[in-house]
N, C-alpha and C positions, 0 to 999 in steps of 0.2 A: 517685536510683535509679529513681522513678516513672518519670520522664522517659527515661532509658535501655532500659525496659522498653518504653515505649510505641513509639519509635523502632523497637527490635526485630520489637514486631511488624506495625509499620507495614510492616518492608521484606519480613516475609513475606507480609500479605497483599498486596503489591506482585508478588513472586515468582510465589503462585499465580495473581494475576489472569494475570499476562503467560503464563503456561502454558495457563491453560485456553483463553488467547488465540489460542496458536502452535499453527501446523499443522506436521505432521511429514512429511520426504519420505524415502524410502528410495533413493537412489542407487545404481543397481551400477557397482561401480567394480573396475578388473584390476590386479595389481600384480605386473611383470613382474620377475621374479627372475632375475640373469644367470648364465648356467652357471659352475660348475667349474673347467671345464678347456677352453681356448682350444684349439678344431681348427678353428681358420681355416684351416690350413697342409693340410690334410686335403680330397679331395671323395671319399674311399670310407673304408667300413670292412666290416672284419672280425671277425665275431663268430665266433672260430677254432673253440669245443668249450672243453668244461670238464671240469676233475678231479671227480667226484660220486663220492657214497657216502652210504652209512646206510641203504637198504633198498632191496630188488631187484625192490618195489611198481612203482615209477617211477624211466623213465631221465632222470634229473633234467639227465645231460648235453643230450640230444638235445631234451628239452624244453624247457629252457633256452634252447640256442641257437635254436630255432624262434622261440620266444616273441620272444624278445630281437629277432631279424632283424624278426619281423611291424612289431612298435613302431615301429622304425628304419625300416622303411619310409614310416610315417604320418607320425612323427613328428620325424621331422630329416631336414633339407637334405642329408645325406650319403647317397651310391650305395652302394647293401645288396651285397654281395657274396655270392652267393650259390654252395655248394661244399660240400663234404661237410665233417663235422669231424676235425679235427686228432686223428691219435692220441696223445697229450699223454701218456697214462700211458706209451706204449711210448717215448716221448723221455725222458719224468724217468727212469727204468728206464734206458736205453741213456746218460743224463750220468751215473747213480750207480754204473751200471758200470765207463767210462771212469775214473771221478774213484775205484776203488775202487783202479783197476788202477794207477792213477801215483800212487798213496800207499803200493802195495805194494811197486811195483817202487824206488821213490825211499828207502823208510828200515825196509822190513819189515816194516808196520803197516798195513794193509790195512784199512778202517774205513768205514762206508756197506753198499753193495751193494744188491743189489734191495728195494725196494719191496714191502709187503703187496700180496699177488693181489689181496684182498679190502679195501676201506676201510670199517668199521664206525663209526667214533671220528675224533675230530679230533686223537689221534697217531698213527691209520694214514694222514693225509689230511699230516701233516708233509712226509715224505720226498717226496712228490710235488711240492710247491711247490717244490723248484730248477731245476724247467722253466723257469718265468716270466725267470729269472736268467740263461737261457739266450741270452746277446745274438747271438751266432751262427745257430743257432738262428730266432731273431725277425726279425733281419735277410734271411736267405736266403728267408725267409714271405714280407715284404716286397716282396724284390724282384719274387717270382714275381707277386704282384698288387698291382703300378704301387702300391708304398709305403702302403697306406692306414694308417689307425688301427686298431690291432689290440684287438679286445674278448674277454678269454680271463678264466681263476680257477678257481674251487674251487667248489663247491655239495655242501653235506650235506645231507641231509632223512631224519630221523631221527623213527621212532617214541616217543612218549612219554607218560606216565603220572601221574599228581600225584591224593594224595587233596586234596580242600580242601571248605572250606564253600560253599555255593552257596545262595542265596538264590531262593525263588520264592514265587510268591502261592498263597493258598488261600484257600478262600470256604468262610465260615463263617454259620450261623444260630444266632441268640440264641430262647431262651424265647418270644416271642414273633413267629417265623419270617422275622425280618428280616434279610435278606442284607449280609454286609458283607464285604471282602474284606483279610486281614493279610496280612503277609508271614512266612514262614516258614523258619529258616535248618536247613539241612540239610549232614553232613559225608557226601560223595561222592564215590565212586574215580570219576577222568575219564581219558582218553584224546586223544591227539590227536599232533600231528605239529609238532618244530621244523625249521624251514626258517636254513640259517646258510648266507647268498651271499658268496662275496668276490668283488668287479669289478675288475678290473687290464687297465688300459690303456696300452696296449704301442704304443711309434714304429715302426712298419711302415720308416720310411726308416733308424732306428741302430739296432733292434731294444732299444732301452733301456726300464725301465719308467716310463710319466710320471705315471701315479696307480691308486693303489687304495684302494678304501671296502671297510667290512665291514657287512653288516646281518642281525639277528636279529627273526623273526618266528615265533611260537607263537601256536597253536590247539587247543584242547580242546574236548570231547564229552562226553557224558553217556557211563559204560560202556555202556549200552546202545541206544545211536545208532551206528547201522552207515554209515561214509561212506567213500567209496571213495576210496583213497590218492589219486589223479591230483587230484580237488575238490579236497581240501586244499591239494595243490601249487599249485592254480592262484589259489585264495582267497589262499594265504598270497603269490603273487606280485605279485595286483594289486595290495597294499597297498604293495610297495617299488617299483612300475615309473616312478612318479613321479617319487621319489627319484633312481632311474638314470639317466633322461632328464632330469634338472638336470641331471646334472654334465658331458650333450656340449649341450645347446642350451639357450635362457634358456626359461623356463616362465612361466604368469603363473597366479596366484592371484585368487579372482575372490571378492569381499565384497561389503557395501553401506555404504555413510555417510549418516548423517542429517543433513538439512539444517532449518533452522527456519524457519520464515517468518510 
């Protein structure tokens, strides 16, 4: 047992010698992550317009697609198309019509019809999504600009509210006027803005859909922090643009590794 003991700690003061011994390097190193979704086959796209709704703050369409083309400019090999956007509400509208009218006229049941004026909610923003489904439609886009990869979806950015606890410091002095700093949890009505994107990416040459992501990103405020709708949109977008420009071109990640020596 003696003997085992002593071994032990032979091999740590072994350990710490060799540590206090070894120099340490910090390597930056990139770790390229490959996209998504292959548009080799692709050298433009289309970032057509999007269905938005949940507040009249911010045209989250027209913002959006701004946003979105800027990126694509920097940041992927692909030729930004640039054009007005797509009236996409007045298409899903004009297929819920059509599709209301050969349900009526086929069995007397006439079922669909137009779309909310207004999209508040993510079942007024339902009816709108049979655009994308629209292969005719996507196809005719297509052709008019030489086939590219079509970037279109849905964008809500909705007002919102949540009491919760919030934690912050306060500085306190003892009896003897010495400063020291607690933490102090406090229940607080907050304010702020969720942001809910879906990206759908549409073959400009068969107008079919070849992929779509959903991402959800909320921010909150002290109630009495006055920040103006558009900052939020824009906070709450750099957080996902990342995210979006994986899934057309590879990204790389950028860390450090330690080396020993």
């Amino acid at each position: 047992m003696t003997a085992r003991l002593a071994r032990t700690l032979s091999s740590a003061a072994l350990v710490l010698l060799t540590a206090a011994c070894t120099n340490y390097y910090e390597i930056p190193i990139e770790t390229p992550i490959r996209p998504k979704l292959d548009v080799s086959a692709f050298q433009r796209v289309l970032v057509a317009g999007f269905i938005s709704g949940g507040t009249d703050d911010v045209d989250a369409n027209l913002e959006t697609t701004r946003l979105l083309r800027s990126q694509l400019r920097t940041k992927s090999e692909l030729r930004v198309i640039d054009t007005d956007v797509l009236p996409l509400m007045d298409v899903a509208n004009e297929s819920g019509s059509n599709a209301s009218s050969t349900q009526s006229n086929g069995n007397g049941n006439g079922s669909g019809g137009a779309a909310p004026a207004q999209i508040k909610d993510e079942k007024d923003l339902e009816p709108y999504e049979r655009v994308f489904a629209n292969v005719d439609y996507w196809k005719k886009i297509g052709e008019e600009y030489q086939q590219p990869l079509i970037v279109t979806g849905t964008v809500m950015f909705t007002p919102h509210q949540r009491n919760s606890i919030v934690q912050r410091e306060e500085e306190v002095y003892d009896s003897f006027g010495r400063r020291r700093v607690v933490p102090v949890r406090q229940y607080m009505e907050r304010k702020g803005y969720i942001l809910r994107p879906k990206f759908v990416f549409i073959d400009g040459r068969t107008g079919t859909v070849m992929h779509s992501e959903n991402f959800r990103e909320e921010i909150l405020y002290n109630a009495n922090q006055t920040t103006p709708a558009l900052s939020s949109y824009f906070e709450l977008m750099d957080r996902l643009i990342p995210s979006f420009l994986s899934t057309l071109s590879s990204q790389k990640i950028k860390g450090t590794r330690i080396l020993l020596q």
